[in-house]
N, C-alpha and C positions, 0 to 999 in steps of 0.2 A: 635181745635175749628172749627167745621163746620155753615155754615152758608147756607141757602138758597140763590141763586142769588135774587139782587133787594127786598129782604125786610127789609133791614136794622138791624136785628136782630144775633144777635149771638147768639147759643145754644150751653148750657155744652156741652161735650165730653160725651158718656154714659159710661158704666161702660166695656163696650167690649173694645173700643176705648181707654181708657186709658192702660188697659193691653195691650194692641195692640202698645205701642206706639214705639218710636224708641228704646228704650232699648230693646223693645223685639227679642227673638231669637230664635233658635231653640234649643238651649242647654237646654231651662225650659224645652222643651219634653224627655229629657234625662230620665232616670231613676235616681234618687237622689240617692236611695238607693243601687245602682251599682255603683255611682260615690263614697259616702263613703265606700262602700265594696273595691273599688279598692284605695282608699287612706287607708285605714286601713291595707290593703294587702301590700304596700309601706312601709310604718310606719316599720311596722316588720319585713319585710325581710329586710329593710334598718339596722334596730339593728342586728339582728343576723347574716347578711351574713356579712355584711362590718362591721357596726360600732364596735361591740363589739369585734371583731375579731382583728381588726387594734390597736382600743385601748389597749388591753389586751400582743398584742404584742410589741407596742412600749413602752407600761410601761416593760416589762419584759426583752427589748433590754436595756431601761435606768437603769435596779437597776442592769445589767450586767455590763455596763458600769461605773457606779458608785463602783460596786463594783471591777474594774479589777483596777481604778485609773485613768478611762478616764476622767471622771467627775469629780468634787471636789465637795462632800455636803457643803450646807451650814452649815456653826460653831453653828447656835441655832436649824436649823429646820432640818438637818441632808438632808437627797433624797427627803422627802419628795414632795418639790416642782416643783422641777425635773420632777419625777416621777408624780403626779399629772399634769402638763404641758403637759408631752407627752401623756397621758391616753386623755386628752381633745381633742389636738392636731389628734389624731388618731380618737376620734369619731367625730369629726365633719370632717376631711377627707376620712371616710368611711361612712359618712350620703351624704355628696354630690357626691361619685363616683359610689350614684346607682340611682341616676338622670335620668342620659340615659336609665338603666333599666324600670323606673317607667314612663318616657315620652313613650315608646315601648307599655307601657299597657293602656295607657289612649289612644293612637293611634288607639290601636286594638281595642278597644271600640268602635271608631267611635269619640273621641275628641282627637282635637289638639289643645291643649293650650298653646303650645310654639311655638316658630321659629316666621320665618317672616311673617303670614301668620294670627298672635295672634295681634286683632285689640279688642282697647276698648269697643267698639261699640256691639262687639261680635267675639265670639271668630270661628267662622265659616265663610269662606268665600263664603257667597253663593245670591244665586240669589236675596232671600226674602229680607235679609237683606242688600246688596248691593246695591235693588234699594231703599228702605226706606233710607239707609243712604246720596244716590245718590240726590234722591226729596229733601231732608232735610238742604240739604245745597247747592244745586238749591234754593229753596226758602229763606236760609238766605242770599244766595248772592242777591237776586232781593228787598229783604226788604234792605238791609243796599244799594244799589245801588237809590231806590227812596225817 
């Protein structure tokens, strides 16, 4: 809300100034369509190098075990839930241990959207944004102060 000194009036924000405002960042200049090429690139290599890997063999370590007499199938449902158990088991801890791979690519890119460095506000820690967020609560602390 900008206002003229001395004429009493407030004028809307125009339409630059609302895009402008504190949410903004530098990440909208990103290229979108490289941010989902590089999440789509994640996705997949996440399923085939790890997930599907890890699941495939920890169901095939359990019908081993099951069938050596290390396990005891259940009396109605036989391995199967076992078996099922560990297939999950292994895709969701080969979906998360290529994490760090897919943080390494968004880095190279030019975003960091994790570590300590990942603030609400925006996910870059940089000048533009640092002072906008700096004025912004400068000015909420001198309104709730008067």
């Amino acid at each position: 809300m900008a206002s003229a000194p001395g004429d009493g009036k407030v004028q809307a924000p125009s339409a630059d100034q609302k895009s402008q405002g504190l949410l903004h960042c530098p990440i909208s200049n990103f290229n979108t369509e490289e941010l989902a090429k590089i999440r789509q690139q994640c996705k997949e290599e996440s399923f085939w190098y790890r997930a599907l890997p890890l699941s495939l063999g920890s169901m095939l370590i359990t019908q081993g075990l099951v069938a050596n007499g290390v396990l005891k199938p259940n009396p109605k449902l036989g391995s199967f839930p076992k078996i099922a158990l560990a297939g999950a088991l292994g895709f969701a801890i080969g979906t998360m241990s290529y994490i760090r791979t897919c943080q390494k690519k968004f880095e190279d890119a030019g975003l960091q959207p994790f570590g300590p460095g990942w603030k609400r506000h925006c996910p870059h820690i940089c000048k533009e944004c640092k002072a906008k967020f700096e004025s912004s609560a400068s000015e909420k602390s001198t309104a709730s102060v008067s």
